[in-house]
DOVEXZA-456400 format. One record per residue (C-alpha): residue in three letters; x, y, z. Coordinates in nm, 3 decimals, padded with zeros to 5 digits. Layout:
<fivexs>
<fivex 'ALA'; <X; Y; Z>>
...
</fivexs>
This chain:
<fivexs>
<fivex 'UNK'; <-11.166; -03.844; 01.806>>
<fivex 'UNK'; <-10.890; -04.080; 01.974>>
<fivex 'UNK'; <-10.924; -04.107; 02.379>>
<fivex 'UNK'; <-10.748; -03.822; 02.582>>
<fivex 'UNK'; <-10.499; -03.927; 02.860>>
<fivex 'UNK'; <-10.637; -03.879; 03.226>>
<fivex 'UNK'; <-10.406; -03.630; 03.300>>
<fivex 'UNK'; <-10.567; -03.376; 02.989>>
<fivex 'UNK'; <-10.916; -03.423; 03.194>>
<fivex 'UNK'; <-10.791; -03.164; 03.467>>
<fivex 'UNK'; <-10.706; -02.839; 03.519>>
<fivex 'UNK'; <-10.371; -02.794; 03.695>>
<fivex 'UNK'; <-10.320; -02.467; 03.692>>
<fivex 'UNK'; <-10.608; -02.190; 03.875>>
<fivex 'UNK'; <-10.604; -01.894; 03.623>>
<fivex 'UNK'; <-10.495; -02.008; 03.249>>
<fivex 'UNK'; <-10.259; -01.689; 03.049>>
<fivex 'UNK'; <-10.030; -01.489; 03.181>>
<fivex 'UNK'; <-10.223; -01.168; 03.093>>
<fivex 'UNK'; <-10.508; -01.301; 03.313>>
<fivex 'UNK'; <-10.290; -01.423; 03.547>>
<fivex 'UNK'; <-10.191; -00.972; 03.568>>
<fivex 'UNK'; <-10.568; -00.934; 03.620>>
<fivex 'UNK'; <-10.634; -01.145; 03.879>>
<fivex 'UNK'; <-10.314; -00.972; 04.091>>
<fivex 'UNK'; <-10.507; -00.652; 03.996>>
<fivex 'UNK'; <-10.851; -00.810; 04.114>>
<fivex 'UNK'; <-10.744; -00.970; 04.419>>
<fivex 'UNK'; <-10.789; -00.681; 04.684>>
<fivex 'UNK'; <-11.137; -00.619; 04.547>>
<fivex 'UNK'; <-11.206; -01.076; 04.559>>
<fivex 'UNK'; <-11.121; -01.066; 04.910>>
<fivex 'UNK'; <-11.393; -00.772; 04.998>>
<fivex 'UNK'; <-11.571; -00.912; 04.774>>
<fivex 'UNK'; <-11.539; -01.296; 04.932>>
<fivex 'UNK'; <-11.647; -01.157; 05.286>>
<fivex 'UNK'; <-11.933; -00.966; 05.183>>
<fivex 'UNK'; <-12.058; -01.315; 05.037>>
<fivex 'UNK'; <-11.990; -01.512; 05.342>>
<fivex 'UNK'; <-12.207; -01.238; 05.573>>
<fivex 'UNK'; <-12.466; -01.236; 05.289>>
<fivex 'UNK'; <-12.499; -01.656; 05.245>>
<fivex 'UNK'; <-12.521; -01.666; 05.649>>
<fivex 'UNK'; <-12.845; -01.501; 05.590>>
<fivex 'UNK'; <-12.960; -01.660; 05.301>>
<fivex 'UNK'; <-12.931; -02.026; 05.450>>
<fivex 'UNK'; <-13.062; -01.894; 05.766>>
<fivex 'UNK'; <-13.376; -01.733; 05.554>>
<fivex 'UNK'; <-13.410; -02.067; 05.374>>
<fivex 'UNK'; <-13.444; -02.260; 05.703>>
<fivex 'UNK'; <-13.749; -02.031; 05.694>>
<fivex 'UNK'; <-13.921; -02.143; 05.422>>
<fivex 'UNK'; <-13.891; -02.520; 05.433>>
<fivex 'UNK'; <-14.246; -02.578; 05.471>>
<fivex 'UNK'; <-14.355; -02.734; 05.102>>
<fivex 'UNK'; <-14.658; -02.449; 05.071>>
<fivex 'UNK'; <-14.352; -02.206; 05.084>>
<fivex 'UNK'; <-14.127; -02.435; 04.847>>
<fivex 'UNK'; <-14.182; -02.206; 04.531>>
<fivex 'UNK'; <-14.092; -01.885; 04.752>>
<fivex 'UNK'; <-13.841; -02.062; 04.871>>
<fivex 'UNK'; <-13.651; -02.113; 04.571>>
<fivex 'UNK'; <-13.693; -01.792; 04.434>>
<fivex 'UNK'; <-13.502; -01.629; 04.709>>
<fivex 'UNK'; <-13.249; -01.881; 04.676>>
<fivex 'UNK'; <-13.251; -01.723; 04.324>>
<fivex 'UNK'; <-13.192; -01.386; 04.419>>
<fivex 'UNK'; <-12.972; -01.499; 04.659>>
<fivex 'UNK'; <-12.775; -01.677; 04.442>>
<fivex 'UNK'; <-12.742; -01.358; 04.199>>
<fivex 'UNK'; <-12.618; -01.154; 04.478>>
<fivex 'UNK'; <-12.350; -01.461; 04.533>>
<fivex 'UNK'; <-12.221; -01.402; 04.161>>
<fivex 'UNK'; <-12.428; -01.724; 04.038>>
<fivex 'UNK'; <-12.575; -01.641; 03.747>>
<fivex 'UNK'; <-12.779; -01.953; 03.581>>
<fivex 'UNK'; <-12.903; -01.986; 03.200>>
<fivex 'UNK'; <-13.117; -02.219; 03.055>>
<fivex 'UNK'; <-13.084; -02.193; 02.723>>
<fivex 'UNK'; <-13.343; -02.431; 02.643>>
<fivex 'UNK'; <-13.626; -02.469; 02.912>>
<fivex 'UNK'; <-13.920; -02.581; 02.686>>
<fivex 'UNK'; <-13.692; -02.930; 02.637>>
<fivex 'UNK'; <-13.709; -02.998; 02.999>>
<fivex 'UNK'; <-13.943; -03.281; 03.091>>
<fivex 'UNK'; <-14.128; -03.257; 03.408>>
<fivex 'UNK'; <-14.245; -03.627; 03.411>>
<fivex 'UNK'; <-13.919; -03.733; 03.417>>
<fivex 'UNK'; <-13.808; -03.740; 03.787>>
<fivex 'UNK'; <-13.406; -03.820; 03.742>>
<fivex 'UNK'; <-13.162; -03.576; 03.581>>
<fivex 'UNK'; <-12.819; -03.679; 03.499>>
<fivex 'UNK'; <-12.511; -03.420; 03.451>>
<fivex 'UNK'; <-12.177; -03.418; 03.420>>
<fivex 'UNK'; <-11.932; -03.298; 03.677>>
<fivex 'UNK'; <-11.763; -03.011; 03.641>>
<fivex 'UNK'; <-11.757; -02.822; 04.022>>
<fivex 'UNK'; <-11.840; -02.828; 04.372>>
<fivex 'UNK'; <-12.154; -02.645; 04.349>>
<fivex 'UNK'; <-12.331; -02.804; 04.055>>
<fivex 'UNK'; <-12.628; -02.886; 04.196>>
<fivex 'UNK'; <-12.723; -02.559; 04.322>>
<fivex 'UNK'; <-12.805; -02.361; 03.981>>
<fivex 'UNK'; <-13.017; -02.705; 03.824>>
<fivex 'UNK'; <-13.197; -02.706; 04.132>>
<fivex 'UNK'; <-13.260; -02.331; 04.141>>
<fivex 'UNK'; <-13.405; -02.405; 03.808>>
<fivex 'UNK'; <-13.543; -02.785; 03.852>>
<fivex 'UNK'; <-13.621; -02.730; 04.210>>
<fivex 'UNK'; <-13.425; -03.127; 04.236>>
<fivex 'UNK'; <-13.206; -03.264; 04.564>>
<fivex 'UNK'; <-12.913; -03.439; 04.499>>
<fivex 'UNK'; <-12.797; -03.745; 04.769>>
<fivex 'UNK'; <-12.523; -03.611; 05.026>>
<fivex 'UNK'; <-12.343; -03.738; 05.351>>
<fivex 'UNK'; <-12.444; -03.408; 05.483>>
<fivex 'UNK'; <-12.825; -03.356; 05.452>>
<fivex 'UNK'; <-12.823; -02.943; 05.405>>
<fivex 'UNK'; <-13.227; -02.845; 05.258>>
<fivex 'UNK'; <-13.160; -02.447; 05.176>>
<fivex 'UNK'; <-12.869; -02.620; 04.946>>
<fivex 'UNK'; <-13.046; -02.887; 04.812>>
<fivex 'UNK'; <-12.859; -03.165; 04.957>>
<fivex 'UNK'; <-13.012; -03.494; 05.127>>
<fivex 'UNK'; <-12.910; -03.793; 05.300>>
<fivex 'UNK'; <-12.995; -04.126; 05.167>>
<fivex 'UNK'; <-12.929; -04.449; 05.364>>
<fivex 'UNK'; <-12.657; -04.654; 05.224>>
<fivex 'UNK'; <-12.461; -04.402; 05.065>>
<fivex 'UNK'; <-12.142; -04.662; 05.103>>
<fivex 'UNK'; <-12.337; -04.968; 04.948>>
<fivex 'UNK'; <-12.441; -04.886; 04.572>>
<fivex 'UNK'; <-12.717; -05.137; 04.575>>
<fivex 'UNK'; <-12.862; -04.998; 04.876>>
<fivex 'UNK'; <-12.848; -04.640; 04.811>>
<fivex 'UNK'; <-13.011; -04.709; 04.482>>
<fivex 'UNK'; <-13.291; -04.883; 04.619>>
<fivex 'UNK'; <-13.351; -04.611; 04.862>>
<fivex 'UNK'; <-13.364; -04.387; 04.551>>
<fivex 'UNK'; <-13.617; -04.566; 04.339>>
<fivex 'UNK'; <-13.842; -04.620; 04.689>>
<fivex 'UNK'; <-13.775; -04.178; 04.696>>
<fivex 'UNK'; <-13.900; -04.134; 04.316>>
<fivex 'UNK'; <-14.151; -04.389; 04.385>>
<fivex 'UNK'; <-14.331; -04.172; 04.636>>
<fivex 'UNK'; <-14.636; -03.902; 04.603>>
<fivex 'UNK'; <-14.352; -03.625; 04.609>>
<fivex 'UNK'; <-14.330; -03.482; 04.266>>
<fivex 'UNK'; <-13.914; -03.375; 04.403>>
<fivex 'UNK'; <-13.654; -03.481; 04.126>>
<fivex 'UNK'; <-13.329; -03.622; 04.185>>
<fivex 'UNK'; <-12.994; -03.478; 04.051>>
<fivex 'UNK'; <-12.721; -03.735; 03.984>>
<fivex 'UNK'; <-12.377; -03.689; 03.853>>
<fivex 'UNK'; <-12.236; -03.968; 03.793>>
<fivex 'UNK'; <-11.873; -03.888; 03.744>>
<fivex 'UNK'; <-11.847; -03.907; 04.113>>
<fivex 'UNK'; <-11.573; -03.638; 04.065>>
<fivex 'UNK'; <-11.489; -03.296; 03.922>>
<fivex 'UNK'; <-11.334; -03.266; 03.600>>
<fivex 'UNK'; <-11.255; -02.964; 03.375>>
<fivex 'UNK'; <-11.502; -03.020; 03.123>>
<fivex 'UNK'; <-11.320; -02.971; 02.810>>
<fivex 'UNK'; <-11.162; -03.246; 02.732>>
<fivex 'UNK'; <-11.326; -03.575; 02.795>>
<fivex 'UNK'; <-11.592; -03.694; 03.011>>
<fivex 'UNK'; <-11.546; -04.000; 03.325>>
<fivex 'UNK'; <-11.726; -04.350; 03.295>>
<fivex 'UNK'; <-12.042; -04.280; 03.407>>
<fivex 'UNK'; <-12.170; -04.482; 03.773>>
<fivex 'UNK'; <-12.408; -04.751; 03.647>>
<fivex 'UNK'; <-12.597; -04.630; 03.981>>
<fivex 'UNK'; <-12.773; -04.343; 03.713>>
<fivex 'UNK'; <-12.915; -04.614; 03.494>>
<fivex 'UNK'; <-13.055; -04.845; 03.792>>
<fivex 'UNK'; <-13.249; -04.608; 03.971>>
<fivex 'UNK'; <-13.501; -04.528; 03.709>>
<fivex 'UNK'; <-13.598; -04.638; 03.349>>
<fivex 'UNK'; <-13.627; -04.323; 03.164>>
<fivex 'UNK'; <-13.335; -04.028; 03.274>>
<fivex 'UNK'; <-13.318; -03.641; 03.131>>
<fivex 'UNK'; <-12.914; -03.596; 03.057>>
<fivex 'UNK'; <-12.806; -03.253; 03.126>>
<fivex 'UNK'; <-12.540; -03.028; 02.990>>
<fivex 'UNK'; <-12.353; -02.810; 03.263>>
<fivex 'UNK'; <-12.080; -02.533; 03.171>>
<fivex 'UNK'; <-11.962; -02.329; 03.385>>
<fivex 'UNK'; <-11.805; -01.953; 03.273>>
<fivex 'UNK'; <-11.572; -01.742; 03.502>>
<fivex 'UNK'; <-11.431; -01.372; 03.376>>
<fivex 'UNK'; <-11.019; -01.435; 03.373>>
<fivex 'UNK'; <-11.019; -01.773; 03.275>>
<fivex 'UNK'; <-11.028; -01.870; 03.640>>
<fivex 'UNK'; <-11.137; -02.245; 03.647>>
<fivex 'UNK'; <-11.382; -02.387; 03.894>>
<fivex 'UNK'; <-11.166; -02.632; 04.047>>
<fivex 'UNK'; <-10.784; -02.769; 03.972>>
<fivex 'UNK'; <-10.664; -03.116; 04.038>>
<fivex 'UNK'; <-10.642; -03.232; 04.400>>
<fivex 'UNK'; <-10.778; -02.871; 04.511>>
<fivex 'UNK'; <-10.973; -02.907; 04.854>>
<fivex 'UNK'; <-11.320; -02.795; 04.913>>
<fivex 'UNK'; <-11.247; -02.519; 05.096>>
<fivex 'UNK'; <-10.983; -02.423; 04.843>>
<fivex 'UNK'; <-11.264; -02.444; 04.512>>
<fivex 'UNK'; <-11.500; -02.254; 04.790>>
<fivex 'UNK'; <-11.299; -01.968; 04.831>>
<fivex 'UNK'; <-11.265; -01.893; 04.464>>
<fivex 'UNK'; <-11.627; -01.958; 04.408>>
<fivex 'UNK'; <-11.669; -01.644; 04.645>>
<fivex 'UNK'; <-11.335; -01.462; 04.559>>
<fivex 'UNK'; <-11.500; -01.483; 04.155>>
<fivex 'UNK'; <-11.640; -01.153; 04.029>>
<fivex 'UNK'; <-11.927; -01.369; 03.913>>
<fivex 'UNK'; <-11.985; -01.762; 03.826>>
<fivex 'UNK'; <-12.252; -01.799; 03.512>>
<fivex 'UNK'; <-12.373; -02.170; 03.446>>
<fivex 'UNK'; <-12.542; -02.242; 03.141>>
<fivex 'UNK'; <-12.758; -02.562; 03.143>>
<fivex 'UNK'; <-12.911; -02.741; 02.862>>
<fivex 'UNK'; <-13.164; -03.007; 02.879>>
<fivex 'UNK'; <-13.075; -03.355; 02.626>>
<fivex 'UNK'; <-13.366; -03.531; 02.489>>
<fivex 'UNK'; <-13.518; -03.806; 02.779>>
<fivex 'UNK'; <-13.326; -04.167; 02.754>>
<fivex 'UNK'; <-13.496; -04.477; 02.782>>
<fivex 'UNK'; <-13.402; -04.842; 02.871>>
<fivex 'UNK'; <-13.406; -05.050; 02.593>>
<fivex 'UNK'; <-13.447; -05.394; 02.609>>
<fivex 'UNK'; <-13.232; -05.626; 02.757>>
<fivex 'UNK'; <-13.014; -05.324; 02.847>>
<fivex 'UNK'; <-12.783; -05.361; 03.132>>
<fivex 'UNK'; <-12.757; -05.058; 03.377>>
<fivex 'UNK'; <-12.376; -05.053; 03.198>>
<fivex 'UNK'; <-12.489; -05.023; 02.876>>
<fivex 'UNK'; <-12.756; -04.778; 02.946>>
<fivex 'UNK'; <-12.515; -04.521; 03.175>>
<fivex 'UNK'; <-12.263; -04.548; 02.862>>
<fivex 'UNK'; <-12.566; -04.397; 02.668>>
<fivex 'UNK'; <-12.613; -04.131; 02.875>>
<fivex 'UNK'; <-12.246; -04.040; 02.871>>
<fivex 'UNK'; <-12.209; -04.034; 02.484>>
<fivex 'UNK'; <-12.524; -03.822; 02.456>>
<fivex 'UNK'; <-12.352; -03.562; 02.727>>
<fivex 'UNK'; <-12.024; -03.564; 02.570>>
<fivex 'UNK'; <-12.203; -03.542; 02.208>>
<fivex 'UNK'; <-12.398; -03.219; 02.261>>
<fivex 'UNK'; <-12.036; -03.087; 02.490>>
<fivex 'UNK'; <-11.848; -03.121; 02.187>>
<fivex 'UNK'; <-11.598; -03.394; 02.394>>
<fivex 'UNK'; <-11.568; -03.735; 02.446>>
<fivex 'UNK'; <-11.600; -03.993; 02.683>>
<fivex 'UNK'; <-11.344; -04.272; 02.878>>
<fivex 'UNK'; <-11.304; -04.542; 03.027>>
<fivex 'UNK'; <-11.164; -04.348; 03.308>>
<fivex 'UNK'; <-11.342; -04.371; 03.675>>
<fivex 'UNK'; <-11.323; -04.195; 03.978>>
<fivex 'UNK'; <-11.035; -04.406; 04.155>>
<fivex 'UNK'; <-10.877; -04.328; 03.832>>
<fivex 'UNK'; <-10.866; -04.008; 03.925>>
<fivex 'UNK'; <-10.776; -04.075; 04.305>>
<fivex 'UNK'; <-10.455; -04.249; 04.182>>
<fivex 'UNK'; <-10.329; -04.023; 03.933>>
<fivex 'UNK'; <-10.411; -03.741; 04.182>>
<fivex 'UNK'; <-10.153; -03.942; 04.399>>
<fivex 'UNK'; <-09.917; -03.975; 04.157>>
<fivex 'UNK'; <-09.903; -03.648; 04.037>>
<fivex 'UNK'; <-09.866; -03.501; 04.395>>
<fivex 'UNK'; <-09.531; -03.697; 04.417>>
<fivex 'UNK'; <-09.434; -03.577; 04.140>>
<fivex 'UNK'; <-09.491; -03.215; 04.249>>
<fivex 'UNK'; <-09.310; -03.310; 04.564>>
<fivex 'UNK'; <-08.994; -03.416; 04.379>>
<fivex 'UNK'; <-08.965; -03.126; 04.158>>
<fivex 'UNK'; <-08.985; -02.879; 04.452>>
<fivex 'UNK'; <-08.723; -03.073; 04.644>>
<fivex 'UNK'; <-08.540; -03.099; 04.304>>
<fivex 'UNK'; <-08.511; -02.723; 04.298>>
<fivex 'UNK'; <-08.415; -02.668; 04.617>>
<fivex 'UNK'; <-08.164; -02.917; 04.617>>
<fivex 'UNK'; <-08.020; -02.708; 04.234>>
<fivex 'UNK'; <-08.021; -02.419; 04.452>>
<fivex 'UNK'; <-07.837; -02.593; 04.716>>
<fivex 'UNK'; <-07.634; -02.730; 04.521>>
<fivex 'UNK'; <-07.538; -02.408; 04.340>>
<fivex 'UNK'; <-07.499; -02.242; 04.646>>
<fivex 'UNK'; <-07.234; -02.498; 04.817>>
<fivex 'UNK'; <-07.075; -02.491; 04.415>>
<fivex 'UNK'; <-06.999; -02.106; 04.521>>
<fivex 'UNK'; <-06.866; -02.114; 04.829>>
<fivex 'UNK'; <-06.685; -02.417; 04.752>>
<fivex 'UNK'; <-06.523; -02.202; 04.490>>
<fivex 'UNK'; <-06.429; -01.928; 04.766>>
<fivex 'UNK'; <-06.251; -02.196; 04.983>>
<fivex 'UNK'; <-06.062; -02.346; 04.685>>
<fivex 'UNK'; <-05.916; -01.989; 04.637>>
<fivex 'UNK'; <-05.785; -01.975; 04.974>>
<fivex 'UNK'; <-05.685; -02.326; 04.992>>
<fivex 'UNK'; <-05.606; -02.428; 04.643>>
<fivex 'UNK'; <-05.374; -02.764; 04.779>>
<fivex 'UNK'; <-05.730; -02.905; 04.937>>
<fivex 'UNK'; <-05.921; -03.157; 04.731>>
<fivex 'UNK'; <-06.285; -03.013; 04.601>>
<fivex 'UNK'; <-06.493; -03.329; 04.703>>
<fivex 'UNK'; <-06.373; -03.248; 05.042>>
<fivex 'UNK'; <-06.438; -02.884; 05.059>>
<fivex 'UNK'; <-06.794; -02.982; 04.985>>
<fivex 'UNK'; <-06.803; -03.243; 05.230>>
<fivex 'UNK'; <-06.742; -03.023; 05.477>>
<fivex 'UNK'; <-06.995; -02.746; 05.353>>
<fivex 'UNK'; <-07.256; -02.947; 05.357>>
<fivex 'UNK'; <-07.228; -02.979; 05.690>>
<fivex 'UNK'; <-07.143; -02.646; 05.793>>
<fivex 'UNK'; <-07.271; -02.403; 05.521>>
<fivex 'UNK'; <-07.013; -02.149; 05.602>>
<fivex 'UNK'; <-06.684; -02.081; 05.452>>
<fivex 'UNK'; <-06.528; -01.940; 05.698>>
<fivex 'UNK'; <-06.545; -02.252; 05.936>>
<fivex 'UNK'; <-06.489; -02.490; 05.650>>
<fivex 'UNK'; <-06.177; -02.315; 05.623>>
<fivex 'UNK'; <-06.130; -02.322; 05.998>>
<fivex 'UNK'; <-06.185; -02.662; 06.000>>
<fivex 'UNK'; <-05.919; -02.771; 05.721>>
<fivex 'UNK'; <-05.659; -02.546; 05.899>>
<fivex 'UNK'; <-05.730; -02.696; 06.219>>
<fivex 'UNK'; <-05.689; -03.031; 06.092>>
<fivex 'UNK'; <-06.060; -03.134; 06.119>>
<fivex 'UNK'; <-06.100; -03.228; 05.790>>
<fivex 'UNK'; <-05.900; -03.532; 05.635>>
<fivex 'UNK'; <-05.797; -03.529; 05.277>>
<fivex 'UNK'; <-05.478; -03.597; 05.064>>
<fivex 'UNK'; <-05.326; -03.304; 04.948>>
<fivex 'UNK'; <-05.374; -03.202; 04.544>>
<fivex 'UNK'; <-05.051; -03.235; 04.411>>
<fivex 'UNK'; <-04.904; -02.895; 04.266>>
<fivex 'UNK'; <-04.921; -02.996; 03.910>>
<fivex 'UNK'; <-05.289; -03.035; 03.914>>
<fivex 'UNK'; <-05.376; -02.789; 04.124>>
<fivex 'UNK'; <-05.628; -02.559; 03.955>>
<fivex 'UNK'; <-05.398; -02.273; 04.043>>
<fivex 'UNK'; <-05.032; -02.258; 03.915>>
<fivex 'UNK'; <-04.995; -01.891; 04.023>>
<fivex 'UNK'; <-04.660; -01.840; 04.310>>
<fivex 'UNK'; <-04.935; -01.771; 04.574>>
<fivex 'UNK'; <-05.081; -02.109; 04.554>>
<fivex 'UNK'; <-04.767; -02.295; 04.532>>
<fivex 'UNK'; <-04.646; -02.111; 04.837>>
<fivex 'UNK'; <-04.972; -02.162; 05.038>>
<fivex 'UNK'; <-04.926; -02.543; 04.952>>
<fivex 'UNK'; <-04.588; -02.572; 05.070>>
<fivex 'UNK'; <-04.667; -02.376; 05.382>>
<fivex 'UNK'; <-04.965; -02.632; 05.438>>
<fivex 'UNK'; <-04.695; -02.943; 05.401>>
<fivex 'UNK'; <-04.452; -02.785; 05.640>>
<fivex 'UNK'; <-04.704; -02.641; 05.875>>
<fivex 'UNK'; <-04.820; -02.976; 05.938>>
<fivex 'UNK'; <-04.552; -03.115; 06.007>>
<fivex 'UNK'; <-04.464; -02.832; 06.313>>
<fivex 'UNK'; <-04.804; -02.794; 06.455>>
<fivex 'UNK'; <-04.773; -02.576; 06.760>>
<fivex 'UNK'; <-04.873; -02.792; 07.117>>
<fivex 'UNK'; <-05.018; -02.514; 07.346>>
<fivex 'UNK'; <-05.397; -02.402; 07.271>>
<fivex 'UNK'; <-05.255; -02.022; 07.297>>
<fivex 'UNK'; <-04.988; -02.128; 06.990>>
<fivex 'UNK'; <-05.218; -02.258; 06.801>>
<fivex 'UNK'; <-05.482; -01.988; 06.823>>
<fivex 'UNK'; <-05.221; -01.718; 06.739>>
<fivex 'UNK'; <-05.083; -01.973; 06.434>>
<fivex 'UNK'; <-05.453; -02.020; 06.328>>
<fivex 'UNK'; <-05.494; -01.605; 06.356>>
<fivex 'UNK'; <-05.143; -01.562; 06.157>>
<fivex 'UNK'; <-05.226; -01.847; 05.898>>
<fivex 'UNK'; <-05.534; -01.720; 05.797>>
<fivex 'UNK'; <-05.440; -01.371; 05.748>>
<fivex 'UNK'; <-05.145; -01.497; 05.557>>
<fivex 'UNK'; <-05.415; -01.705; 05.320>>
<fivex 'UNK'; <-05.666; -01.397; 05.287>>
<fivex 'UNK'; <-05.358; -01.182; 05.197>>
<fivex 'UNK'; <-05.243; -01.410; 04.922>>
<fivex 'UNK'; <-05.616; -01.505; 04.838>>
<fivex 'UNK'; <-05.613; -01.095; 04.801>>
<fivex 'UNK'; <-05.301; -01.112; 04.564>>
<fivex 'UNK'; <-05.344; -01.365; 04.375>>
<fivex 'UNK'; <-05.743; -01.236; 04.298>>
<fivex 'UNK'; <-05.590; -00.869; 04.212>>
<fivex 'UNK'; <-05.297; -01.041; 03.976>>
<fivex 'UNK'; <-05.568; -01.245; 03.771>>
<fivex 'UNK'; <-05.736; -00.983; 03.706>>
<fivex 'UNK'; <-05.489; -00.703; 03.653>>
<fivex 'UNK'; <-05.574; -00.474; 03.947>>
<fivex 'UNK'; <-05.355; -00.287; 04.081>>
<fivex 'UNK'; <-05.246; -00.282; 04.478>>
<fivex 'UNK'; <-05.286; 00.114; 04.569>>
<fivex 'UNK'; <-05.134; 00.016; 04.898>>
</fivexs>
């Protein structure tokens, strides 16, 4: 199977098909009920879980983070539990939302290392999250303890769709322990609604998790990997990948997270250019019209300058203002290639030459010659528009 670009590794789009594109429009009154009733409801069960964080309470404590989490819409399958190995203390699984270590731990009972340290959702703190070689040996000292708690990793280090192709996995997942369990994470949404989208926020991925009529996460447990010998921590986390992306049905890349970082960049600019690139066609097409409207009326003036002017303007009626009033400077188009060879727009062109020639010296002259002008070039604008297409004056 040849190696996928990084741009086929992520979702760009929310909801994939127009037809479920209809349903989601249908659904979205109901989400948004739907997405409040879940933000009252996981008030309570975080502030329940604060309860129960004493470790005689643990196994209470997880199963109503359970129901909790079925009320929520997450719905968690293991679809093969006897393969999961309790002696092994590090799972390892691929990245595919923001919530991904909620349903293996409602099932593992694992944490996963965080900047925010949040118990009821299974997140902890681990000095030296910056440094890799410190936050792993904060790890090992973690699985090295009494505590039989397992860790989650995902070693992607970033959300991707799933479907396609798999990041280089952190060699951080192959240094903190000798033996790993890789798991399999999908993630199924009615509508073809994804769990996340390229540069989507967290609060943005949030809200859909809750606006979601339900969120069902099917986990499968890989057979436990072993260093070999000799093995770098490289070698070992490219292991673990293939064995993921094996059992997925994908493959895997040499792709990282700042891989992702730039190309998110990159494709934001280009985003940004095609939405000023329409609105400058629309622009454009819109100063192409009126442009159009002034070159009736004053067929002698050249067209570069009658958009020159409505750029700046946007109005026709004070572009034409301005070119009567002399604001605008342009050589006139001789008659011969004038678009217009009609009598009307020969006579407005030699009214032009002669007017300009006897421009009136008062303010009051010139406002009642700037009244009388433009009447006269609406009222052969008028005539010349009823004579190309064959109307007849009723007047």
């Amino acid at each position: 199977m040849t190696c996928p670009d990084i741009k086929d590794l992520f979702s760009k789009t929310r909801v994939v098909g127009r037809w479920n594109l209809f349903c989601v429009a249908l659904y979205f009154p109901f989400g948004l009920i739907v997405a409040l009733i879940r933000v009252f409801i996981s008030l309570q069960a975080l502030l329940l879980a604060h309860l129960l964080l004493i470790p005689e309470l643990s196994t209470i404590r997880r199963y109503v983070l359970r129901v909790m989490g079925l009320v929520l819409g997450i719905f968690v399958l293991e679809e093969n539990p006897p393969a999961r190995d309790k002696n092994t203390r590090l799972l390892v699984a691929n990245h595919i939302s923001i919530v991904d270590h909620i349903p293996i731990h409602l099932v593992t009972g694992c944490f996963s290392p965080s900047q925010w340290e949040v118990w009821p959702l299974c997140l902890k703190v681990f000095e030296g999250s910056p440094d890799k070689h410190t936050l792993a040996s904060n790890l090992k000292l973690h699985l090295q303890q009494t505590t039989k708690v397992p860790l989650l990793l995902l070693p992607e280090e970033t959300t991707t769709s799933g479907s396609c192709a798999l990041l280089r996995f952190s060699p951080l997942c192959a240094n903190v322990a000798a033996s790993v369990q890789p798991v399999c994470l999908k993630a199924w949404r009615p509508f073809h609604i994804t769990t996340t989208t390229l540069a989507a926020s967290f609060s943005t991925d949030l809200f859909w998790f809750l606006f979601s009529p339900v969120t069902v996460f099917r986990i499968r447990y890989l057979p436990v990997i072993h260093r070999l010998e000799n093995e770098t921590d490289e070698e070992m986390a490219d292991r673990i990948a293939q064995a993921v992306a094996k059992d997925l049905g994908i493959v895997t890349t040499k792709f990282s997270a700042k891989d992702k970082q730039e190309y998110e960049k990159r494709y934001l600019v280009e985003v940004s250019r095609s939405k000023t690139g329409q609105q400058t066609a629309r622009v454009s097409y819109e100063l192409q019209r009126m442009a159009s409207q002034v070159a009736e009326v004053l067929p002698y003036v050249p067209y570069e300058a009658i958009i020159r002017d409505l750029s700046r303007t946007r109005s026709v009626d004070l572009t034409i203002s301005n070119i009567l009033e002399g604001s605008v400077r342009f050589t006139p188009v001789p008659p011969e290639q004038r678009a217009s060879t009609s009598r009307s727009a020969s006579a407005a062109g030699s009214w032009s030459e002669g007017s300009s020639s006897s421009f009136p010296r008062s303010a009051q002259d010139r406002m009642m010659s700037f009244v009388e002008r433009k009447a006269r070039l609406i009222e052969e604008a008028r005539k010349r528009y009823m004579e190309k297409h064959g109307l007849v004056d009723s007047q």
